[in-house]
ROLUMRO-639763 format. One record per residue (C-alpha): residue in one letter; y, z, x. Coordinates in steps of 0.05 Angstrom, whole numbers, padded with zeros to 5 digits, always signed. Each point is the difference from the previous one (the first is absolute). Last residue first. Layout:
N
AYZX
...
//
This chain:
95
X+00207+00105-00194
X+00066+00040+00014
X+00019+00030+00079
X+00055+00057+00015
X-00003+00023+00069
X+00032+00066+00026
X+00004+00004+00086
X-00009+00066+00044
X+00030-00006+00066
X-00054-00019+00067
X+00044-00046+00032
X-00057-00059-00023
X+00018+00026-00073
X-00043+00047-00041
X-00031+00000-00064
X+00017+00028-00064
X-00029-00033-00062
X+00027-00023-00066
X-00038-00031-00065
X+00011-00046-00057
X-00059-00032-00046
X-00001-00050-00061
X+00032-00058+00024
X-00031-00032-00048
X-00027-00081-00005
X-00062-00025-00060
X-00006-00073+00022
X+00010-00015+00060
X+00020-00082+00006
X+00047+00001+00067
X+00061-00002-00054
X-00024+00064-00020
X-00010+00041+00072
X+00068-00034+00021
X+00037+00038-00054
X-00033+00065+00002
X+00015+00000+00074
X+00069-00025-00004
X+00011+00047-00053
X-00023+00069+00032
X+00043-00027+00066
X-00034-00039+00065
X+00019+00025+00055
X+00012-00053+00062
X-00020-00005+00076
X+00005-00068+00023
X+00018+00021+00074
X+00077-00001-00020
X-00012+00046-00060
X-00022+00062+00049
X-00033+00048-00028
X-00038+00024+00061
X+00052+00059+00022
X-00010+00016-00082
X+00057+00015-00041
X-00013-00056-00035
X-00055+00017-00042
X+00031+00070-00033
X+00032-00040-00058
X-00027-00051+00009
X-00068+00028-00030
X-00056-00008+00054
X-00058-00046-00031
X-00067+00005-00040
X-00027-00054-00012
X-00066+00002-00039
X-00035-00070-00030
X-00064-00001-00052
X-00055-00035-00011
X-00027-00016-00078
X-00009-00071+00018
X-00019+00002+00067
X+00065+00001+00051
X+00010-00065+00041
X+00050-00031-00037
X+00046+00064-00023
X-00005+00008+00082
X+00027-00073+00015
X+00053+00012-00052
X+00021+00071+00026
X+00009-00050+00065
X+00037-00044-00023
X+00053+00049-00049
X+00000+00042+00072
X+00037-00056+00033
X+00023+00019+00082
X-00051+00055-00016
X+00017+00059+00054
X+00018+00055-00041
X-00070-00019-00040
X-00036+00017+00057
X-00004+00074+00004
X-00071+00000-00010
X-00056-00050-00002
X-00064+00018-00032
//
C-alpha cells in the first residue's frame, strides 16, 4: 500500500481513476491525508518540489469524478510527533 503519495500526484483525478479501474467490484479506496491546515508547516512541505494538500473538497471532488461511487470523508484525527530539532509537532489529517 503506498503511503504519503498523494502530496506528490502531479494529477491525482488520473491516478484515483487508474485505482477506481483496478479495484474489484465491491473494492474500496482510503486516503488519508495531512489537513492544510497543519500540512505546511512541515520542513518537507515544500510546494516547489511538487508537494501540495489536497482540501476536504478537492478530495471528495476528485474521488467522484474518478468514478467512486459511495465517497465520505468520514474520519478526522491529530497526532503529536516530533520535528528533526527534536520540538513537539500537532498534525491534523482527514480520510
Amino acid at each position: 500500500m503506498p503511503v504519503n503519495v498523494y502530496y506528490f500526484w502531479p494529477n491525482p483525478l488520473s491516478v484515483l481513476t487508474e485505482l477506481r479501474r483496478v479495484l474489484r467490484p465491491g473494492g474500496f479506496c482510503l486516503i488519508a491525508a495531512t489537513d492544510q491546515a497543519t500540512a505546511y508547516s512541515a520542513p518537507f512541505a515544500r510546494r516547489e518540489h511538487g508537494f501540495h494538500v489536497p482540501g476536504e473538497d478537492e478530495l471528495r471532488a476528485n474521488h467522484v469524478k474518478a468514478g467512486f461511487g459511495q465517497v465520505a470523508l468520514e474520519e478526522r484525527f491529530e497526532e503529536v510527533t516530533t520535528r528533526p530539532d527534536g520540538s513537539p509537532w500537532q498534525r491534523g489529517y482527514i480520510s
